[in-house]
C-alpha positions in Angstrom: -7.2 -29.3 -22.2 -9.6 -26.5 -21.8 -11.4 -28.1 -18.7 -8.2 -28.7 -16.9 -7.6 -25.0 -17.2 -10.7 -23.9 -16.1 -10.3 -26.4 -13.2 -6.8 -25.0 -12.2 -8.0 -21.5 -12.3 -11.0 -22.4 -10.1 -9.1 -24.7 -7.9 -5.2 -24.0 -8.3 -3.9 -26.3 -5.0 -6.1 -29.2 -6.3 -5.6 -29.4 -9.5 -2.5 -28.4 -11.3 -2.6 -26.9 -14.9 -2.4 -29.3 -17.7 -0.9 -27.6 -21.4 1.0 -28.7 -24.6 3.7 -27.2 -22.4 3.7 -29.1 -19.5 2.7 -32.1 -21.6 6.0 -31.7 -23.5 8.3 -30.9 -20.1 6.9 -33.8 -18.3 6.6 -36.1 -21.5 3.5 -37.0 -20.6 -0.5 -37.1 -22.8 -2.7 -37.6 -19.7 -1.2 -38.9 -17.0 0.2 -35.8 -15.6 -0.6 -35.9 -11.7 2.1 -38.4 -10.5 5.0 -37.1 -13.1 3.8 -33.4 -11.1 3.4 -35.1 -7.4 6.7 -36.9 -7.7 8.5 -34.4 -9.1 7.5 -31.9 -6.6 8.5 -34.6 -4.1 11.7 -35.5 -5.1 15.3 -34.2 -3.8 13.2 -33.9 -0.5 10.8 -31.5 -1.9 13.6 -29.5 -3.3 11.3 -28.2 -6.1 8.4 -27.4 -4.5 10.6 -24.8 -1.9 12.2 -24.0 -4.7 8.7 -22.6 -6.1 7.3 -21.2 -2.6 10.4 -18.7 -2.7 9.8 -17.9 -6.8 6.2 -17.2 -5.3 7.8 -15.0 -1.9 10.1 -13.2 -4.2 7.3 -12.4 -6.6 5.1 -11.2 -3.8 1.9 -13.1 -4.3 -0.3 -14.1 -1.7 -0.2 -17.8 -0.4 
């Protein structure tokens, strides 16, 4: 797990972080890409807008 965090901090729009806490939200050991790609697809990318105005609201840069 360590690698994919130093991954996500270096390159945060390629590679999503991977935890025991995403792990257990997702219900996934390794394969955690598709669970994140189609969840952030689904409802028509309800999610993923969802998170881009979290991110606005916050004031953080794109």
């Amino acid at each position: 797990m360590k690698a994919t965090k130093l991954i996500a901090r270096k390159r945060p729009r390629l590679y999503p972080i991977w935890d025991s806490v995403v792990s257990q939200v997702l219900g996934t050991e390794r394969a955690h890409l598709n669970p994140v790609r189609e969840a952030l697809r689904a409802d028509a990318g309800a999610l993923h807008r969802r998170l881009l105005s979290i991110r606005e609201e916050a004031g953080l840069p794109e």
